[in-house]
PDB file of N, CA, C, O and CB in Angstrom:
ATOM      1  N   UNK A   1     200.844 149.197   5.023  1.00  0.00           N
ATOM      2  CA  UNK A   1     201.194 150.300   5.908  1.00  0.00           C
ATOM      3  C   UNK A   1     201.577 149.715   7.262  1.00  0.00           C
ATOM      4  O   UNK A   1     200.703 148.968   7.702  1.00  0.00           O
ATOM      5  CB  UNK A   1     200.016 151.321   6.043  1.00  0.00           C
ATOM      6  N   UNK A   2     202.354 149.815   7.827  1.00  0.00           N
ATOM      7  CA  UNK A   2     203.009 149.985   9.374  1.00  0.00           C
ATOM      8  C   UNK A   2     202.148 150.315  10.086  1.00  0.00           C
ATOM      9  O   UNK A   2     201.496 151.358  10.040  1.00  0.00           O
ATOM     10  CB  UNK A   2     204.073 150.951   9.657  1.00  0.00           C
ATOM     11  N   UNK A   3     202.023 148.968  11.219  1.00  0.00           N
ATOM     12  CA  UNK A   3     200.783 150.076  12.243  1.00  0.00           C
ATOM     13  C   UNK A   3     202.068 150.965  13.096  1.00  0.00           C
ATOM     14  O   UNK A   3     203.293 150.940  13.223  1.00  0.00           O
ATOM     15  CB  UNK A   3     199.365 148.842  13.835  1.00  0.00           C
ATOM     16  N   UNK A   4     201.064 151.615  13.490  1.00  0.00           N
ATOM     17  CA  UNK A   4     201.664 152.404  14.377  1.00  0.00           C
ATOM     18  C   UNK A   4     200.442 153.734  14.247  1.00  0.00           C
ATOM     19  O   UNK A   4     199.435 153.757  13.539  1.00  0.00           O
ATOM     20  CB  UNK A   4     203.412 152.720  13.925  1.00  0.00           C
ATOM     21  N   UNK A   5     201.044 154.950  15.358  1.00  0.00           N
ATOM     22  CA  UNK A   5     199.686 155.956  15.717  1.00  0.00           C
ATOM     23  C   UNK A   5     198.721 156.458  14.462  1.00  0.00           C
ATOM     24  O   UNK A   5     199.534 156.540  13.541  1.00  0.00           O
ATOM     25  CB  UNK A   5     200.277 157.451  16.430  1.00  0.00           C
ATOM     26  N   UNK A   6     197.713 156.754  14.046  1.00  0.00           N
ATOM     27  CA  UNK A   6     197.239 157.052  13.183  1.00  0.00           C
ATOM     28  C   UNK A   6     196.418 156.190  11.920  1.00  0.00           C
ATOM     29  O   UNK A   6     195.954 156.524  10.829  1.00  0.00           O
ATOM     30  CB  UNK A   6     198.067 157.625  12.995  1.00  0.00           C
ATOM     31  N   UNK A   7     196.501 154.943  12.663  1.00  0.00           N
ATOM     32  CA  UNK A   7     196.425 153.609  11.596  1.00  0.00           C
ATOM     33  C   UNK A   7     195.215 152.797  12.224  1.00  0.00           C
ATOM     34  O   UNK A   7     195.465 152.212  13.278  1.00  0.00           O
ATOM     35  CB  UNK A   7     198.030 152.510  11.554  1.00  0.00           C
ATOM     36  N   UNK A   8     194.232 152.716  11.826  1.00  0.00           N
ATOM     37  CA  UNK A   8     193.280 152.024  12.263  1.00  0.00           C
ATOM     38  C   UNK A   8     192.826 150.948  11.715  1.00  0.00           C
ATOM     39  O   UNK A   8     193.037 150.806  10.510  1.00  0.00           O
ATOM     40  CB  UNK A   8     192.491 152.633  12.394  1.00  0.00           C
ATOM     41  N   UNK A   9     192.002 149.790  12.533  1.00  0.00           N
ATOM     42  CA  UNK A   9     191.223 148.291  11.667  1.00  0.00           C
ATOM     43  C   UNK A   9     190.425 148.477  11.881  1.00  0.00           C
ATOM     44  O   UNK A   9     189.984 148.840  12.971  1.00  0.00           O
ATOM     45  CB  UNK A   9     191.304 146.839  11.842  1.00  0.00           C
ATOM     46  N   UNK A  10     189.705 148.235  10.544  1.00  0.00           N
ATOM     47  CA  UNK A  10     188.429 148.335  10.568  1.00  0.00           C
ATOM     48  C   UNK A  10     187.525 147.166   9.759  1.00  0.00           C
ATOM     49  O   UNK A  10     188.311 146.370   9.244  1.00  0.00           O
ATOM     50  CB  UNK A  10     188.224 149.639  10.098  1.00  0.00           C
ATOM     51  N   UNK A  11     186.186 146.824   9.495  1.00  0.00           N
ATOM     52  CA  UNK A  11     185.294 146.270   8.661  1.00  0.00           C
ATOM     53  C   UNK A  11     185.542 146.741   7.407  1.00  0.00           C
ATOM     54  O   UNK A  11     184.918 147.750   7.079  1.00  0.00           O
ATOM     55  CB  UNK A  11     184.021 146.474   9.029  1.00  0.00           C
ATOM     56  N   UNK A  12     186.380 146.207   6.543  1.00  0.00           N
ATOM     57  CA  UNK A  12     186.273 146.643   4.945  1.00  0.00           C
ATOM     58  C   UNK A  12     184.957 146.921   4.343  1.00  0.00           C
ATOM     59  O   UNK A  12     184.786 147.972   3.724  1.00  0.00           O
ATOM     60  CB  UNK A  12     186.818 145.553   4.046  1.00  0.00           C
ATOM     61  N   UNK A  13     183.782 145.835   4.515  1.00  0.00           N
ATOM     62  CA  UNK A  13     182.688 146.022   4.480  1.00  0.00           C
ATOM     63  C   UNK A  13     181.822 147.159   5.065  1.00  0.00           C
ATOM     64  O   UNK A  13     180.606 147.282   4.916  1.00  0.00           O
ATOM     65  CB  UNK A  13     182.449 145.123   4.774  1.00  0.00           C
ATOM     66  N   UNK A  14     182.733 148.050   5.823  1.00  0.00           N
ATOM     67  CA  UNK A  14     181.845 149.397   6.800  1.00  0.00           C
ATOM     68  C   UNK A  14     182.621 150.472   6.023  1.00  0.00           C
ATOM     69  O   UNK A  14     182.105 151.225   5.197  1.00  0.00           O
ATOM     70  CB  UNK A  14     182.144 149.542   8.940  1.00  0.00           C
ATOM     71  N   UNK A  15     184.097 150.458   6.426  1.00  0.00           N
ATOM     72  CA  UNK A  15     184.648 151.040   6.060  1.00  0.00           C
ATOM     73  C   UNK A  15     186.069 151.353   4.714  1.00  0.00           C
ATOM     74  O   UNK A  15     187.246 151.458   5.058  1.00  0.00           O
ATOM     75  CB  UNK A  15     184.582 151.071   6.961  1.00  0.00           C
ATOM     76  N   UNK A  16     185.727 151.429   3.619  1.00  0.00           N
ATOM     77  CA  UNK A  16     187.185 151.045   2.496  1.00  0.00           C
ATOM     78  C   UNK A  16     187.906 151.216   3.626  1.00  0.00           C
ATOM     79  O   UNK A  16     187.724 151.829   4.678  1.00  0.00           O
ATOM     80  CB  UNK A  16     187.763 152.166   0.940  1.00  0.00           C
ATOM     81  N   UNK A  17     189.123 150.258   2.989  1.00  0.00           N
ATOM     82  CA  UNK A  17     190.758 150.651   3.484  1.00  0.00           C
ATOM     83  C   UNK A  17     191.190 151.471   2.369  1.00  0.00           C
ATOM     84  O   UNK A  17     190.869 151.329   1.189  1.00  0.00           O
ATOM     85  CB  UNK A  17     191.945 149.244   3.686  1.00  0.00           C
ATOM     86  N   UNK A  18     192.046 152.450   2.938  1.00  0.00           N
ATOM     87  CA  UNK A  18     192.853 153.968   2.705  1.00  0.00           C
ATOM     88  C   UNK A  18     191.986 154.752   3.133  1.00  0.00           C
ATOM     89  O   UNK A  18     192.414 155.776   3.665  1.00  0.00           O
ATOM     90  CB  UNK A  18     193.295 154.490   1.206  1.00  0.00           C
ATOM     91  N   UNK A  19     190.768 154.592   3.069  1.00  0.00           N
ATOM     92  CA  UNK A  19     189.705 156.037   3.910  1.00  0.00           C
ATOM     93  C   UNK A  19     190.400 156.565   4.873  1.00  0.00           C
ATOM     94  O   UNK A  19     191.121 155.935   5.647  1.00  0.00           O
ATOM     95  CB  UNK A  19     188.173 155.636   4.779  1.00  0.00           C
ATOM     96  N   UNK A  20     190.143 158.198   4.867  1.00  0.00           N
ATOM     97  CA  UNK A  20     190.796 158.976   6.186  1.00  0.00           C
ATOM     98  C   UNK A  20     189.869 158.865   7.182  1.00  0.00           C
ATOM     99  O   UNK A  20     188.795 158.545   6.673  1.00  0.00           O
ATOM    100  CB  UNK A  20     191.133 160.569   6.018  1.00  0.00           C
ATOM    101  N   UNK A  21     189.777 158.996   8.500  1.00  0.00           N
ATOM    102  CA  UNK A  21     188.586 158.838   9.186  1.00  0.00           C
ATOM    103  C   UNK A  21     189.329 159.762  10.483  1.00  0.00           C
ATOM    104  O   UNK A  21     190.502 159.949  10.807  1.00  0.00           O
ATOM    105  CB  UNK A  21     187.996 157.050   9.446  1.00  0.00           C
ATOM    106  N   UNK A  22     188.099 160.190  10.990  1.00  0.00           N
ATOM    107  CA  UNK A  22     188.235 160.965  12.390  1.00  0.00           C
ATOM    108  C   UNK A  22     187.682 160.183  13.659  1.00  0.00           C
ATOM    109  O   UNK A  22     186.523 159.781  13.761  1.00  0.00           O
ATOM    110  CB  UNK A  22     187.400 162.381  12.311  1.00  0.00           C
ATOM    111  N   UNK A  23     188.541 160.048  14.476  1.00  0.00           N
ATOM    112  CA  UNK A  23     188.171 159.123  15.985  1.00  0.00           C
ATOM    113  C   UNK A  23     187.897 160.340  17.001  1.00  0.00           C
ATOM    114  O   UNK A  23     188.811 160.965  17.539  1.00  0.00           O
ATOM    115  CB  UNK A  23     189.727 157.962  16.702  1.00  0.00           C
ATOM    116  N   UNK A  24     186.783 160.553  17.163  1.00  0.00           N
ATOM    117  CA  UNK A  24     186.678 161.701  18.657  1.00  0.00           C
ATOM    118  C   UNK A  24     187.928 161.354  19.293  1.00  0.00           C
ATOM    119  O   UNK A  24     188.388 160.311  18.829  1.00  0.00           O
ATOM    120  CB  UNK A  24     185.216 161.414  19.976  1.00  0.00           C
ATOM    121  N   UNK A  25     188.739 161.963  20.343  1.00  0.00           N
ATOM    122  CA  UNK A  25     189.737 161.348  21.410  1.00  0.00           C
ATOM    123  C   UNK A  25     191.258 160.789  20.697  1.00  0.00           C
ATOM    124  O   UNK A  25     192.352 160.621  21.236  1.00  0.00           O
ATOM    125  CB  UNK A  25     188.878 159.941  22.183  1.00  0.00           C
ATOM    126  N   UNK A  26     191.001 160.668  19.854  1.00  0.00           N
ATOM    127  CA  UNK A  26     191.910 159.937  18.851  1.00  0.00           C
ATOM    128  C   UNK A  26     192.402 160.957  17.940  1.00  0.00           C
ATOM    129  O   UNK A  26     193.453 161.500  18.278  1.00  0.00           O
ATOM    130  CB  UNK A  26     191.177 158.776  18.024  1.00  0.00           C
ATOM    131  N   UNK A  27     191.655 161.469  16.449  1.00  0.00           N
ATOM    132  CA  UNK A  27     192.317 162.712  15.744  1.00  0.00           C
ATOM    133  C   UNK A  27     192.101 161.141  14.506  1.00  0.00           C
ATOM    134  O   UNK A  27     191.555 160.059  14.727  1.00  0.00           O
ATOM    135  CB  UNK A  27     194.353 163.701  16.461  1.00  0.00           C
ATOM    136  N   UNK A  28     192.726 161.614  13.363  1.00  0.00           N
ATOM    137  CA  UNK A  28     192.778 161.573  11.926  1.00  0.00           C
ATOM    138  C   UNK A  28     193.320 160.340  12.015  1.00  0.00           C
ATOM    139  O   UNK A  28     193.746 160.152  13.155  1.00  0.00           O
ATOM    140  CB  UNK A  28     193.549 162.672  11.085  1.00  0.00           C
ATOM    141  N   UNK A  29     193.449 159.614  11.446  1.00  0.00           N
ATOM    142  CA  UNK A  29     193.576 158.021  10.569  1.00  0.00           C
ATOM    143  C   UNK A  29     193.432 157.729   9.699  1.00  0.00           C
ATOM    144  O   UNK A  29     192.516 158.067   8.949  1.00  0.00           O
ATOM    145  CB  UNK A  29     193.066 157.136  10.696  1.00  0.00           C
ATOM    146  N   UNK A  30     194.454 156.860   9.459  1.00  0.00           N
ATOM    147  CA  UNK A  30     193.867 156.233   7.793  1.00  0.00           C
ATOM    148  C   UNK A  30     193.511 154.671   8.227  1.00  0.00           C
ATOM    149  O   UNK A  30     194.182 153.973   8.987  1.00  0.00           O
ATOM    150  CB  UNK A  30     195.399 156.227   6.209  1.00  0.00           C
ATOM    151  N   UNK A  31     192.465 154.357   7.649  1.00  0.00           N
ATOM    152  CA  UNK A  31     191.963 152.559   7.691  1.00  0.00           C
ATOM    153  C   UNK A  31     192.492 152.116   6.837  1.00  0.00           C
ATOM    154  O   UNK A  31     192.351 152.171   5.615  1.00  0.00           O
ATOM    155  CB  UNK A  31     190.487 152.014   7.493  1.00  0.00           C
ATOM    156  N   UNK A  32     193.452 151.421   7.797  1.00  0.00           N
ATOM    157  CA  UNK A  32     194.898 150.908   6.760  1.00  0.00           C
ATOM    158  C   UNK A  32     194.785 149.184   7.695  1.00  0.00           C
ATOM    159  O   UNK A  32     195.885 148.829   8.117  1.00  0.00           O
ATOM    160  CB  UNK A  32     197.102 152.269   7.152  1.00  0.00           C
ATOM    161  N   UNK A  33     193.870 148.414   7.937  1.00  0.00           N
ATOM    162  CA  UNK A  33     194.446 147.563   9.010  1.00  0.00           C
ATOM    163  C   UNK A  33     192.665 146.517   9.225  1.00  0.00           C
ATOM    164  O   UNK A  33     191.563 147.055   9.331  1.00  0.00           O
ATOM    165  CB  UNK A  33     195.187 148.831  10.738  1.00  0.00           C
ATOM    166  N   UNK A  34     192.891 145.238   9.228  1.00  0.00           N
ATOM    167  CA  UNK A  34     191.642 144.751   9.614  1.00  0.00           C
ATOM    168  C   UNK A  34     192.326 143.610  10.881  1.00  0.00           C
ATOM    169  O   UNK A  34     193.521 143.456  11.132  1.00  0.00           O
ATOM    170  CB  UNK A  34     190.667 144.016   8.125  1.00  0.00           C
ATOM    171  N   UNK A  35     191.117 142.896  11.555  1.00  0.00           N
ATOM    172  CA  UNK A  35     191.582 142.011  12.082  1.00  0.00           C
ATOM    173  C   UNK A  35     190.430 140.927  12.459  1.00  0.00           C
ATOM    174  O   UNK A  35     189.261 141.291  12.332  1.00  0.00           O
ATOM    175  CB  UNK A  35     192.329 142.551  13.065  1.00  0.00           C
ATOM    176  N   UNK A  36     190.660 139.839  12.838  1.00  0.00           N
ATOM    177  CA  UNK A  36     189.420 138.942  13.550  1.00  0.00           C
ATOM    178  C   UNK A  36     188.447 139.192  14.462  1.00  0.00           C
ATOM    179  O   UNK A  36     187.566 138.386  14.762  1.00  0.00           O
ATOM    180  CB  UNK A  36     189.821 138.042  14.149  1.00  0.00           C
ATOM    181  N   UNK A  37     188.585 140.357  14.946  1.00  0.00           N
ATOM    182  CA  UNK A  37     187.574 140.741  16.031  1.00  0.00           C
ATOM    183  C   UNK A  37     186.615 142.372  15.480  1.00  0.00           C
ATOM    184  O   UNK A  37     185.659 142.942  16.008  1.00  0.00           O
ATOM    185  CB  UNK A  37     188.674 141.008  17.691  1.00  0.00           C
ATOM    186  N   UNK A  38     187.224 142.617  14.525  1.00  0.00           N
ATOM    187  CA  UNK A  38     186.982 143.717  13.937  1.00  0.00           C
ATOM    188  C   UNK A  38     185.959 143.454  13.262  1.00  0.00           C
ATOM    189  O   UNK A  38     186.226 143.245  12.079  1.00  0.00           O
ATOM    190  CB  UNK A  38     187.921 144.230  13.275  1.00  0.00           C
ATOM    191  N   UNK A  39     184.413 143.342  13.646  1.00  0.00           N
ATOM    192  CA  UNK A  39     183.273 143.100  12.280  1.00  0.00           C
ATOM    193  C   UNK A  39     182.214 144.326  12.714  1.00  0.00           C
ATOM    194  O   UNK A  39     182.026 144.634  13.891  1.00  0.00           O
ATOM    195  CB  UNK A  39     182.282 141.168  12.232  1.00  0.00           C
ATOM    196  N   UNK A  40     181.567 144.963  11.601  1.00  0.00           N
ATOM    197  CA  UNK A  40     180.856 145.872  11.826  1.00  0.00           C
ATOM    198  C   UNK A  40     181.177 146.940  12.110  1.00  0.00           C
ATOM    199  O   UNK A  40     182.107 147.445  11.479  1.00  0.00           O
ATOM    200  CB  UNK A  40     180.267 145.650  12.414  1.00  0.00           C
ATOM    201  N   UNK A  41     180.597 147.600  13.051  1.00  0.00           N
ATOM    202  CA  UNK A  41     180.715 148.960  13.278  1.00  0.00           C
ATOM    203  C   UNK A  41     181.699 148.617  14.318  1.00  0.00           C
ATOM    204  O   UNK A  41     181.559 149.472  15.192  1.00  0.00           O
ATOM    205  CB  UNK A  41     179.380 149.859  13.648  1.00  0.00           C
ATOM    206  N   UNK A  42     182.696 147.728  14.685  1.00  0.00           N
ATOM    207  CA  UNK A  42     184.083 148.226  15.865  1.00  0.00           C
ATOM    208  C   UNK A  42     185.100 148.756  15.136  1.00  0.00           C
ATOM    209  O   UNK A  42     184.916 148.760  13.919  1.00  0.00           O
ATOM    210  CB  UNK A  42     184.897 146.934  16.797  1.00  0.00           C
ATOM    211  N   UNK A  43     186.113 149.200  15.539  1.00  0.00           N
ATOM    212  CA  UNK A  43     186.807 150.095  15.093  1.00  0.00           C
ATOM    213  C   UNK A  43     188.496 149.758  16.357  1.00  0.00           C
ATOM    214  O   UNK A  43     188.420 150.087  17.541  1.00  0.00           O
ATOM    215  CB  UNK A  43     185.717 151.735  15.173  1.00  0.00           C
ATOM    216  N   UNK A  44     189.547 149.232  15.891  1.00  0.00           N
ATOM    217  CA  UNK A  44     190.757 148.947  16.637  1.00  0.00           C
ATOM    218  C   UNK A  44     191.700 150.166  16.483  1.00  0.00           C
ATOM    219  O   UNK A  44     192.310 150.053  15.420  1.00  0.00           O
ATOM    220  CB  UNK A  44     191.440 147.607  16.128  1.00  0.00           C
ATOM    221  N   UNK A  45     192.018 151.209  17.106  1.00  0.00           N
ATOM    222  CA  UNK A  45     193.154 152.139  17.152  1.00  0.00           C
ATOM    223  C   UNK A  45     194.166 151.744  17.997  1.00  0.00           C
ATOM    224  O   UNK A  45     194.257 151.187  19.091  1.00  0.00           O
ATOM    225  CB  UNK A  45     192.784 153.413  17.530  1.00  0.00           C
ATOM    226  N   UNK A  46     195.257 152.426  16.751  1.00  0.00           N
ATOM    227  CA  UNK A  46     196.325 152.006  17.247  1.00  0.00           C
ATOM    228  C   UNK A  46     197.109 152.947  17.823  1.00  0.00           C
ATOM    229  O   UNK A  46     197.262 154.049  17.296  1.00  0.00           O
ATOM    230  CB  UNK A  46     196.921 151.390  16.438  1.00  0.00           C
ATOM    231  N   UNK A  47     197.791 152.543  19.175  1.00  0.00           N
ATOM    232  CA  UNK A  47     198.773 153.525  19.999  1.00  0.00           C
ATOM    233  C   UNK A  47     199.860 153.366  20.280  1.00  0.00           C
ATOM    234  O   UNK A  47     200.081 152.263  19.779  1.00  0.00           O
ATOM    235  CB  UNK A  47     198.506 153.809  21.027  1.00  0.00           C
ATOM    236  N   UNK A  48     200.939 153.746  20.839  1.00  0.00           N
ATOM    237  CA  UNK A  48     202.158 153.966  20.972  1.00  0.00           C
ATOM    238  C   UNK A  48     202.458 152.991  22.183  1.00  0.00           C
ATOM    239  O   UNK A  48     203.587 152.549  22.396  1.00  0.00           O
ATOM    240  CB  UNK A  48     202.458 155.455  21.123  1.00  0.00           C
ATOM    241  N   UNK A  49     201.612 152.765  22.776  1.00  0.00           N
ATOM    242  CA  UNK A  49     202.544 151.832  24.662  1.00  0.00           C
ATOM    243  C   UNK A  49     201.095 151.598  25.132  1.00  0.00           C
ATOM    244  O   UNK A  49     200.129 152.361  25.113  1.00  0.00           O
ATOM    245  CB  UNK A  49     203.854 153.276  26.393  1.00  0.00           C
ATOM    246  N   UNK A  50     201.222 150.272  25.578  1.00  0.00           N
ATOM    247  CA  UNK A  50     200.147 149.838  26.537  1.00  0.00           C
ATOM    248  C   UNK A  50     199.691 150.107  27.228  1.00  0.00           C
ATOM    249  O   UNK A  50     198.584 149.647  27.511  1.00  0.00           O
ATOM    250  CB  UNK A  50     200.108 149.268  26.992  1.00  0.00           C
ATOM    251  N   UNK A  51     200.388 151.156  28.001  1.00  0.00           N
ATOM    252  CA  UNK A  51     199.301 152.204  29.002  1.00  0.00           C
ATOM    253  C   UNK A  51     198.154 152.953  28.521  1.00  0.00           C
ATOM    254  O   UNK A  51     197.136 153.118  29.193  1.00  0.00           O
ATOM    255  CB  UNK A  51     200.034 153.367  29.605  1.00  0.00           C
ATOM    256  N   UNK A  52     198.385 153.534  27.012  1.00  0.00           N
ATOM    257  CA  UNK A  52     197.730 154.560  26.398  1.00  0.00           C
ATOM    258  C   UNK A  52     196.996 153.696  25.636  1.00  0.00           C
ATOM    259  O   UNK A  52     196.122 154.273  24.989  1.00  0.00           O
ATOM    260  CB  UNK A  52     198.519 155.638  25.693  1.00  0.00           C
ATOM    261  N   UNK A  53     197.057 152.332  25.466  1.00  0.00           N
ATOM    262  CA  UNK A  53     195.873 151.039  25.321  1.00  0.00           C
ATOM    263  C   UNK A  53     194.724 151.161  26.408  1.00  0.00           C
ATOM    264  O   UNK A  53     193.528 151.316  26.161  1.00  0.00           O
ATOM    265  CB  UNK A  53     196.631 149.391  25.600  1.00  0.00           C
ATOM    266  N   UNK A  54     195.489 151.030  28.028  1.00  0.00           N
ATOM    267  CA  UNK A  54     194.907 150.794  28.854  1.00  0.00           C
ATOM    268  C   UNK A  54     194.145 151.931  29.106  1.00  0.00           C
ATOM    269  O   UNK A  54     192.984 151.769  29.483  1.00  0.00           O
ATOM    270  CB  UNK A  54     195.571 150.325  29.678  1.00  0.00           C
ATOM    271  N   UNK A  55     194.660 153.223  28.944  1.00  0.00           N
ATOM    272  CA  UNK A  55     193.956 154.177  29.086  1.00  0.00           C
ATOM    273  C   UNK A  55     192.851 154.972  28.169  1.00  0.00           C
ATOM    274  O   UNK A  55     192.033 155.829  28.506  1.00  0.00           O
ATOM    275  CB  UNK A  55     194.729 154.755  29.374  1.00  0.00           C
ATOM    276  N   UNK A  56     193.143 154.329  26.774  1.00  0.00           N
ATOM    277  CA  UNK A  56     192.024 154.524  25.783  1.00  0.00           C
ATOM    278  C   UNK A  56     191.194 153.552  26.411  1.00  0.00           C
ATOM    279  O   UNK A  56     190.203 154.164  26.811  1.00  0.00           O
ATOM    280  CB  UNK A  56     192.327 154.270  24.152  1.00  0.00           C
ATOM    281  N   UNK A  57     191.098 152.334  26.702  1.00  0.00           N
ATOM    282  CA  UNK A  57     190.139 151.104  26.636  1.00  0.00           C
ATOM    283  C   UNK A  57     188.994 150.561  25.929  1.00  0.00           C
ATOM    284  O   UNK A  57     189.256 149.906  24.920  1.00  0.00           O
ATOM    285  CB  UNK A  57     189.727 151.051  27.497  1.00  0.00           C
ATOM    286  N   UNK A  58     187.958 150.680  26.207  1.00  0.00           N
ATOM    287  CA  UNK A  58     187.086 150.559  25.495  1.00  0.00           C
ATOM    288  C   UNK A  58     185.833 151.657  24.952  1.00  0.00           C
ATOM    289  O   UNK A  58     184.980 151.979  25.779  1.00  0.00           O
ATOM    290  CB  UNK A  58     186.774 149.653  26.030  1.00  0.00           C
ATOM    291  N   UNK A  59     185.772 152.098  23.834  1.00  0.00           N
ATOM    292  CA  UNK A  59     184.671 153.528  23.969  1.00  0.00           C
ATOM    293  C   UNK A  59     183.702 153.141  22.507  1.00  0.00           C
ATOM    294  O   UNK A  59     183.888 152.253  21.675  1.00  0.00           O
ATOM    295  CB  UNK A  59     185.757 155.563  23.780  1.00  0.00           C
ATOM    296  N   UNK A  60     182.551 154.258  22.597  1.00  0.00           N
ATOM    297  CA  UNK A  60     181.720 153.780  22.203  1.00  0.00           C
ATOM    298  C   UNK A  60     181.775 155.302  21.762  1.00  0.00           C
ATOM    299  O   UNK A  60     181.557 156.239  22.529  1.00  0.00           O
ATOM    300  CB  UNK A  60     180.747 152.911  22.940  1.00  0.00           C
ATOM    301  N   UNK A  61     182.077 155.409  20.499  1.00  0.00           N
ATOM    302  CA  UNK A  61     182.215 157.109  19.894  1.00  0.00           C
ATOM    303  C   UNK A  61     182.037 156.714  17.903  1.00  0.00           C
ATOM    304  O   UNK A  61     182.403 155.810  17.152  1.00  0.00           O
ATOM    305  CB  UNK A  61     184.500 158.065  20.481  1.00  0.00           C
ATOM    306  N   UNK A  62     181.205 158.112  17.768  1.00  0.00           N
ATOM    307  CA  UNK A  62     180.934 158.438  16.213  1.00  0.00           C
ATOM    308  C   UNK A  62     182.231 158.626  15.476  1.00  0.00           C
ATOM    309  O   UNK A  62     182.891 159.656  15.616  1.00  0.00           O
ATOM    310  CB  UNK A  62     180.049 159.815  16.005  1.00  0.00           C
ATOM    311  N   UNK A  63     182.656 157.496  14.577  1.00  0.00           N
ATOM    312  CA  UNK A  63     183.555 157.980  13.186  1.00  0.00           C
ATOM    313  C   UNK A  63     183.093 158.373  12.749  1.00  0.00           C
ATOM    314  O   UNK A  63     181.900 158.145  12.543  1.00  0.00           O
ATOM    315  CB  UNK A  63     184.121 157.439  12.295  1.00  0.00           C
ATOM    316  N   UNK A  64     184.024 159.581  12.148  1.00  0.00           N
ATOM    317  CA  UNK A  64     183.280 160.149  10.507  1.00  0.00           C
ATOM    318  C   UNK A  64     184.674 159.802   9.836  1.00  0.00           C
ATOM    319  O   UNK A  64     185.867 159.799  10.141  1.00  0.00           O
ATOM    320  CB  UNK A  64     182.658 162.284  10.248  1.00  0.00           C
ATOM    321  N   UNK A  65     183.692 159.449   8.528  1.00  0.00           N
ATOM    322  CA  UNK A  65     184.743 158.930   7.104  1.00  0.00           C
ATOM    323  C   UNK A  65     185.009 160.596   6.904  1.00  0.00           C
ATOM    324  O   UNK A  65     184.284 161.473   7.374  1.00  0.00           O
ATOM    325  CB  UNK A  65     183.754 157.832   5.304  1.00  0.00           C
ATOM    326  N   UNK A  66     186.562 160.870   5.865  1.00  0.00           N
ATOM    327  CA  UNK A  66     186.645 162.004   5.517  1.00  0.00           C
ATOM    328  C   UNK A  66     186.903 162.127   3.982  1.00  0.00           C
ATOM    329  O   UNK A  66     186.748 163.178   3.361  1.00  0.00           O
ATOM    330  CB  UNK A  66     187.542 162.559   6.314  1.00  0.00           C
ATOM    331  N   UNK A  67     187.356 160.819   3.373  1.00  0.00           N
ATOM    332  CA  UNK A  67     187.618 160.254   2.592  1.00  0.00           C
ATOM    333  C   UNK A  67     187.308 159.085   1.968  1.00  0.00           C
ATOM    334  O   UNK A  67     187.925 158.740   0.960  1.00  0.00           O
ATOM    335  CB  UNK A  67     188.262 160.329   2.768  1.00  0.00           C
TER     336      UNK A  67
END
């Protein structure tokens, strides 16, 4: 899958990849995406422009799996 909005990395081990998942602030995703910094309970969303990087930053919020 293409990152881009809606596409999240996650811990395969936390979370399957294709699971739908809900990000408070964020909205619906699919865990389509892992990476090297990604272990455990962090969670990487992906956005459209670096501002809306800079302006998400760093948060500390409940996923729920939906799928």
């Amino acid at each position: 899958m293409k990152a881009g909005r809606g596409v999240v990395a996650v811990d395969p081990k936390v979370i399957p990849l294709g699971s739908k998942v809900y990000v408070p602030g964020y909205g619906v995703a699919i865990a389509a995406d892992t990476g090297g910094a990604i272990k455990g309970g962090r969670l990487d969303v992906c956005v459209d422009s670096v501002s809306e990087a800079y302006s998400w930053g760093v948060r500390n919020v409940t996923v729920y799996v939906l799928e």
